[in-house]
N, C-alpha and C positions, 0 to 999 in steps of 0.2 A: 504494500500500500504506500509505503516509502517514496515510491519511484512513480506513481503514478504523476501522469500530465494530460493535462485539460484544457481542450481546447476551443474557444471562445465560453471562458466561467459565466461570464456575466448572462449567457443567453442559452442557458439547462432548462429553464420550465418549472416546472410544477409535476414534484411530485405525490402523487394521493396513494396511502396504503390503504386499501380495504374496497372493494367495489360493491358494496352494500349499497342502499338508497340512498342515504348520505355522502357518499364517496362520487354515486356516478352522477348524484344532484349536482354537487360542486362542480366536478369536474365537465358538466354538461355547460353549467355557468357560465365558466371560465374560457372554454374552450370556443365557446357563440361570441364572444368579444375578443378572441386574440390572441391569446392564451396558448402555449405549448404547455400540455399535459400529459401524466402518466400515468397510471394506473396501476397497482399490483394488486393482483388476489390468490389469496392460498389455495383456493376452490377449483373445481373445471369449470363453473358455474357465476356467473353474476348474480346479485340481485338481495343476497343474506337470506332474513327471513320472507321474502317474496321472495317463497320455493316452490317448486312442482316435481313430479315425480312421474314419470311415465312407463308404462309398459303393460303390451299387448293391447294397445288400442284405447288403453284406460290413463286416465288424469287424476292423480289427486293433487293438489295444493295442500302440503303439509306445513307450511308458516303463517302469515296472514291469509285469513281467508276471502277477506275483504277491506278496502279501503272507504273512509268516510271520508265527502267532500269536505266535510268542517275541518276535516286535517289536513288539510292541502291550503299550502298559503298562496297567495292570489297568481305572486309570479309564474307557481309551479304550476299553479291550476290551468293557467291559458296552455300552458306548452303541451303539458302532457293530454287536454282535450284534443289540440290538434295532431296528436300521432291518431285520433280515430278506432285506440283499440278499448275502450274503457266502454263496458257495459253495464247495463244493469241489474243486479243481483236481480234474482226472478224467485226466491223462496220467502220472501219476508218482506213487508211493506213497506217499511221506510226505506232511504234510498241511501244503498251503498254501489260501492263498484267493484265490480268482476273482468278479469279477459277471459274471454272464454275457449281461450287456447292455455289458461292456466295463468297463475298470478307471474311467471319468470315471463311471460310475453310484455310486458310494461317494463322491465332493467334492461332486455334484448335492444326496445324498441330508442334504449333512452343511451345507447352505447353507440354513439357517433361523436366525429370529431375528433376524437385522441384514442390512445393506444391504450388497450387493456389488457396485460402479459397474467394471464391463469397461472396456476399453480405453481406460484411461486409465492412462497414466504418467507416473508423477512425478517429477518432474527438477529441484525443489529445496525447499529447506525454510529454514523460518526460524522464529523464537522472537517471539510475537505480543506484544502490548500486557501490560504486568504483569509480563513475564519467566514466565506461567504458562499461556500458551496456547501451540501450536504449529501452524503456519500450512504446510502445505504445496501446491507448484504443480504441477499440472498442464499437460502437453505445449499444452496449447489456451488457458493462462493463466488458470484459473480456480484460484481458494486455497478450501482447505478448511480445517477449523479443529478439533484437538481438544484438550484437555487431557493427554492421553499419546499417546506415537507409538509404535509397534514397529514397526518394518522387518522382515518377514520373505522375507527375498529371498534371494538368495545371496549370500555373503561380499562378490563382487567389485562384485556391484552395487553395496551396503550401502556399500558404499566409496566409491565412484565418487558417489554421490550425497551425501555427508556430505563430503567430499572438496571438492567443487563447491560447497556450502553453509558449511563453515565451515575453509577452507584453514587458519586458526593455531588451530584451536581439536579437542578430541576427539583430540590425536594418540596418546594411547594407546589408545584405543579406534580408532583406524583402525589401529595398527600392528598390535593384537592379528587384526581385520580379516586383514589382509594375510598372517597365519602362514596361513588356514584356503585350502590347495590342493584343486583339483577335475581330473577327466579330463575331456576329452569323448569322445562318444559317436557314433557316424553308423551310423543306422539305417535297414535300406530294408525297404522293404513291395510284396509282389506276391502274386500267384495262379500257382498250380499247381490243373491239372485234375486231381482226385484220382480221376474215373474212368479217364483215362488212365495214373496214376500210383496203383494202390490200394496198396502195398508199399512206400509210399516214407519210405527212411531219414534221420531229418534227424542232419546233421553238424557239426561244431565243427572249426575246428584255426586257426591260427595268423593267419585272417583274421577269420572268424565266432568268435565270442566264444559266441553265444545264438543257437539257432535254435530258433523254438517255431511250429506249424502252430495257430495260436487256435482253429478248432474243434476239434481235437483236445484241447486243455487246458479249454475247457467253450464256450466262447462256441457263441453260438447260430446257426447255418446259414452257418458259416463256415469247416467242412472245403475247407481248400486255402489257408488267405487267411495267409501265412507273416510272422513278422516276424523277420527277420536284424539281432541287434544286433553293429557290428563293434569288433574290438578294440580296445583305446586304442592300442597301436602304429599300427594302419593307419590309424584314427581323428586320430591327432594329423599322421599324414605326409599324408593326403588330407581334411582336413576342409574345406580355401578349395578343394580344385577341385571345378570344375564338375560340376552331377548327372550330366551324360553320361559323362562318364570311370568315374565309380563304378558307375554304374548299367551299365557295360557288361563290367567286372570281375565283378561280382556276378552276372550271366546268366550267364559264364561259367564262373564258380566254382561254380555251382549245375548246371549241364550235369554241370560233370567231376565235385563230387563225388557229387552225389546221383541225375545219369542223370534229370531231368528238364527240362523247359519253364517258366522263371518268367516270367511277363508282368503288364503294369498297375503296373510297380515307379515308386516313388517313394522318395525319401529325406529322412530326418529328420535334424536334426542338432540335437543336446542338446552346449553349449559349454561349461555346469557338469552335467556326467548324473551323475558320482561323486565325492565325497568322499576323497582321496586321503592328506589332514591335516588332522584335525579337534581343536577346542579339547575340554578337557577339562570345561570349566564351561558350565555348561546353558543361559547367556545371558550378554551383555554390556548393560552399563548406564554410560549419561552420567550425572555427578555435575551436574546443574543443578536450576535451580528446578522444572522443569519433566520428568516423566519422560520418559525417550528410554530404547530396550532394541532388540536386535538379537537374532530368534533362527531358528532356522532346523535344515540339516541340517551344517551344517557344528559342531555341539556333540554331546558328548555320544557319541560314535565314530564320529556320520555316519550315512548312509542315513535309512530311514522311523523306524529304531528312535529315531535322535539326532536326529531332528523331531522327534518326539510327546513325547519326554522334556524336549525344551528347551520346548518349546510347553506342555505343563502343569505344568512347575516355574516357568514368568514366570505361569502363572494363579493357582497357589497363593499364588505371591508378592503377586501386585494382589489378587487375593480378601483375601489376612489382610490386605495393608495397611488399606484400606477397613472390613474388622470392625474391626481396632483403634483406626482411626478412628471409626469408630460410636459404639464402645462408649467412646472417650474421649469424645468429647460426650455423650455420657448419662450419664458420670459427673460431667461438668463441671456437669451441668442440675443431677443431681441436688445437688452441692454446694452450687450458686448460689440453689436454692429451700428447701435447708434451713436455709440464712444470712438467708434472708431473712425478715422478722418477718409473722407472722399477722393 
């Protein structure tokens, strides 16, 4: 790392760790006004918890099942009505929103403009040549280089990697880190023959949190294909055991309450799926030469609402930085050419 050399520092980009809603809101932002951007995620997958699951013809959406228009702040609401893919749940009266190619068709649709490198994760960082560039590594040892960093991950990750990279350095910004708690989440997916079962009630109590049949809410030829989200109680007592255990609880808690057959089950398991205690300020920010920002769901109350709000109050912020910088050196031009004799 020693030897490395870089060439034009000043003009690296933006780099974003995490391609969640947060990550590719920003990076959507930034990249529509000018903006060289980067991307990294650990995943093969965009989009965090706007997840889908596909196989054999069938759809579930195992993270958010739906989005509220209330959570969508005004800037996001225009752009993403005009991708065209946002529909309307079709199982429940009030109005939320569905794709109905599965909720990962809305981070697909929102991944233009800059570069998004998949699985790859980043597991340390460091402050490059200048004090003005920022160099981070990758799981496979490859450094990548930009002039600002955002980590848009979740709290504890953000942690654990700033943590790992500079142990005496950032401690308020890691302690503030450490206030931001999450639940998890353990979610399983099966099939119910809905010709065998056309009447079938789905149920909630004290294990199932969330039961939604995705064709039934819009998804497309996916009547039967169920995703069971479970409680944070049972969630946090059974999350390290094995899927056989859960997965046999769950056949039979679906027998007794709902009187049918679930098969094909598998399970997900989301370790930060909810925001429990969220900071009240829309981003955190490293006081260095060099910018660092952390932003995510864990600001601004949490959920998709306190992603998209921290995700476009750190863009407004880089946006005016950049004009006011602009527009200072054009002031500066101008000054310097009218000083100057003819």
């Amino acid at each position: 790392m020693s030897n490395i050399h870089i060439t034009n520092p000043g003009d690296l980009g933006v780099l974003v760790v995490g391609a969640g809603v947060a990550g590719l809101t920003l990076a959507r932002r930034l990249s529509q006004n000018g903006e060289k951007v980067t991307v990294f995620e650990k995943s093969p997958g965009v989009g965090g918890r706007l997840a889908t699951r596909r196989g054999e013809g069938w759809i579930w959406d195992h993270g958010l099942v739906d989005i509220q228009p209330s959570d969508v702040p005004p800037e996001t609401y225009l752009d993403w009505q005009s991708l065209g893919i946002l529909e309307n749940r079709k199982d429940q009266p009030q109005l939320s929103w569905i794709c109905s190619e599965g909720m990962t068709q809305l981070p697909r649709k929102l991944e233009v403009g800059f570069e998004v490198i998949r699985n790859c994760k980043i597991d340390l960082v460091r402050v490059g040549p200048g004090g003005k560039v920022w160099m981070i590594r990758d799981e496979e040892g490859n450094w990548h280089h930009g002039n600002k960093l955002v980590l848009a991950i979740p709290a504890p990750q953000a942690e654990l990697i700033l943590d790992g990279s500079f142990p005496q350095q950032m401690i308020s910004l890691k302690e503030s880190l450490l206030r931001i708690k999450y639940r998890p989440t353990l979610t399983v997916l099966g099939l119910i023959n809905r010709g065998r079962f056309p009447e079938l009630k789905l149920k909630t109590d004290r294990i199932v949190e969330i039961c939604i049949d995705n064709g039934e809410k819009g998804i497309r030829n996916s009547l039967g294909a169920l995703t069971l989200h479970l409680t944070a109680d049972y969630s946090r007592k059974n999350f390290d055991k094995p899927d056989k255990v859960v997965l046999t609880e769950i056949k039979n808690w679906v027998k007794k309450k709902m009187g049918a057959e679930i098969t094909g089950m598998v399970v997900k398991r989301w370790r930060f799926s909810q925001v429990t205690h969220s900071l009240e300020e829309p981003f955190l920010a490293a006081k260095l030469t060099s910018p660092l920002f952390v932003i995510g769901d864990g600001f601004c109350g949490g959920g998709i609402k306190g992603a998209l709000l921290s995700a476009n109050s750190l863009a407004d912020h880089l946006l005016n930085c950049s004009q006011t910088k602009e527009s200072g050196r054009n002031h500066a031009k101008k000054n310097i050419y009218s000083a100057c004799p003819k």
